[in-house]
Structure formats: C-alpha cells, structure tokens
C-alpha positions in Angstrom: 14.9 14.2 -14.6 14.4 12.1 -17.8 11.3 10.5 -19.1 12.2 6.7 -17.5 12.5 8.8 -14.0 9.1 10.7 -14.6 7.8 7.7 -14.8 8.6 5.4 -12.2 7.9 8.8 -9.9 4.0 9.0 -11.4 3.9 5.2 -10.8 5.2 5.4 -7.4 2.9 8.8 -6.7 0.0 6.3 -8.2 0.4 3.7 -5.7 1.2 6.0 -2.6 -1.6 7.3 -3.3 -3.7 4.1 -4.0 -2.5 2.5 -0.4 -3.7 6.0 1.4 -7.4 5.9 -0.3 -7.6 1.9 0.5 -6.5 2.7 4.1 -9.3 5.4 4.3 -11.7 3.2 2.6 -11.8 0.0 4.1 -13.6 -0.1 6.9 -13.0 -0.5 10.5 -13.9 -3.8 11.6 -11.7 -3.7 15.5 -12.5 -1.6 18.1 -9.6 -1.6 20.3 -8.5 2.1 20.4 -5.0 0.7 21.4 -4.4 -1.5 18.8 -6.0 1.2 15.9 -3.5 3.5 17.0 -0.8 1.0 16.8 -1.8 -0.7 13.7 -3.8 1.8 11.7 -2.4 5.6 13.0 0.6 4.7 13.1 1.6 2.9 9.8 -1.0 5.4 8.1 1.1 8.5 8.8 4.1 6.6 7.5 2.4 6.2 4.5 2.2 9.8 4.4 5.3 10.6 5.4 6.5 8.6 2.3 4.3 10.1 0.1 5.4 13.8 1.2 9.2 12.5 1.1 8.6 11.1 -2.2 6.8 14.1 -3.7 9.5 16.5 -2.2 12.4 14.0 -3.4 14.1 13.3 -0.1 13.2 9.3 -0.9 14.0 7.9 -4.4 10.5 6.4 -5.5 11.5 2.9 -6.6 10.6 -0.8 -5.6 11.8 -0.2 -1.9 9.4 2.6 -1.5 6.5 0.6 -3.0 7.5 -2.1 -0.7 7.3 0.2 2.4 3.3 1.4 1.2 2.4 -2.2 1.0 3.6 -3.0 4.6 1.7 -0.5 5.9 -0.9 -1.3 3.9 -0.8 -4.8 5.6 -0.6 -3.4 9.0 -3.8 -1.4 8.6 -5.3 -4.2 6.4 -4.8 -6.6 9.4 -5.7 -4.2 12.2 -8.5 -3.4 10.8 -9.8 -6.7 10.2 -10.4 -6.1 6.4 -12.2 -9.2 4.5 -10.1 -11.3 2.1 -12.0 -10.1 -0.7 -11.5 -6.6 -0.1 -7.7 -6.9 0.6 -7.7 -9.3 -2.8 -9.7 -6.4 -4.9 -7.7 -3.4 -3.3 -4.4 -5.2 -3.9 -5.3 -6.2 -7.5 -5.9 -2.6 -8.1 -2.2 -1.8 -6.9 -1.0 -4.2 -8.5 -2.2 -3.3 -12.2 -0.5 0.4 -11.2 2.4 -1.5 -10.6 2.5 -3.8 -13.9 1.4 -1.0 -15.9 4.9 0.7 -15.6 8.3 -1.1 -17.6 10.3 -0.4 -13.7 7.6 -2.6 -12.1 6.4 -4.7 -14.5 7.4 -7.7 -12.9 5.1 -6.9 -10.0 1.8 -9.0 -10.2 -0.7 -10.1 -8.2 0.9 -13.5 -7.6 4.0 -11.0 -6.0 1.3 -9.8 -3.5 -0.2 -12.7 -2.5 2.0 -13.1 0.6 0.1 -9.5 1.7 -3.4 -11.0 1.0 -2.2 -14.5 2.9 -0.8 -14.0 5.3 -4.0 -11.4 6.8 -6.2 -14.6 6.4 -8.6 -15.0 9.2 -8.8 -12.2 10.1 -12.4 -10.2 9.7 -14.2 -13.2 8.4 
C-alpha cells in the first residue's frame, strides 16, 4: 500500500468511525420500537459491517464507501428525530474529515446539505 492509499484508508477509517459515535450520540427522540429497529438497528450495524469490511480490506475505502456511512447516517438521523442543528454540527464535523484529505477534498458541507435537508421537520 502506498502513502496516497494510507491515506484515503485513515480518512475513510475517520469518518466510519465519526458516523458510529454520531449514531451513538444523538439522542433518541422516537419511541416506536418498530421503526428504531428498522431505521436505527438496522442501518447501524451496516455501518459496522462497513467499518469491519473496510478495516479487514474486503471493501475498498473510497467515495462509495463514505457515501454508504452517510446514508445510514441519514436513516438513523431521521428515525431518530435528530434536531437540524445537531445533524448540521455532526455533519460539519464529517465533512472537515472529509475535506481534510486531497481524495475527498472536494467534499464540503454544501455536498452534504441534501443529508441535513432533506431530515427537515423532523424532531423539531
């Protein structure tokens, strides 16, 4: 592996890890067992399931991996009934993982906005 490949794999390790803290940390604001297993079990173990396939190299950690956290990351977001300003401060912090890395550098907050959007209304 060279250094451009260590990097993008730290980066993508960063933000795997990033979406698993923020789907531990935000709090729970439905209470609907159904729809927390659907919308909050469910994507979460994906999310670790990509981390472990990632960290044992059966998925290549690039942009469609990242891609993959964040829509989980919605999911939970969404199910959960997380505040805008929560989703806009834990998504900032992703994205300046993101930006801080030449392979995702293009990745801002404006490129995440549709995440933060489109969970309006929901938890306020």
């Amino acid at each position: 592996m060279n250094d451009w490949d260590g990097q993008v794999r730290e980066t993508v390790a960063a933000v795997l890890n990033s979406c698993l803290a923020a789907a531990v940390c935000t709090q729970n604001r439905n209470h609907d067992q159904e729809e927390y297993d659907r919308g909050v079990a469910s994507p979460y173990a994906k999310l670790l399931q990509l981390d472990e396939d990632v960290n044992s190299g059966v998925v290549k950690p690039d942009r469609e991996c990242l891609v993959q956290a964040l829509r989980c990351l919605k999911r939970i977001f969404i199910t959960k009934m997380v505040p805008e300003e929560n989703r806009i401060q834990r998504f900032g912090e992703i994205a300046s993982l993101m930006s801080a890395d030449p392979a995702f550098r293009e990745i801002r907050i404006e490129s995440l906005q549709p995440w933060v959007d489109e969970t309006k209304g929901n938890g306020r």
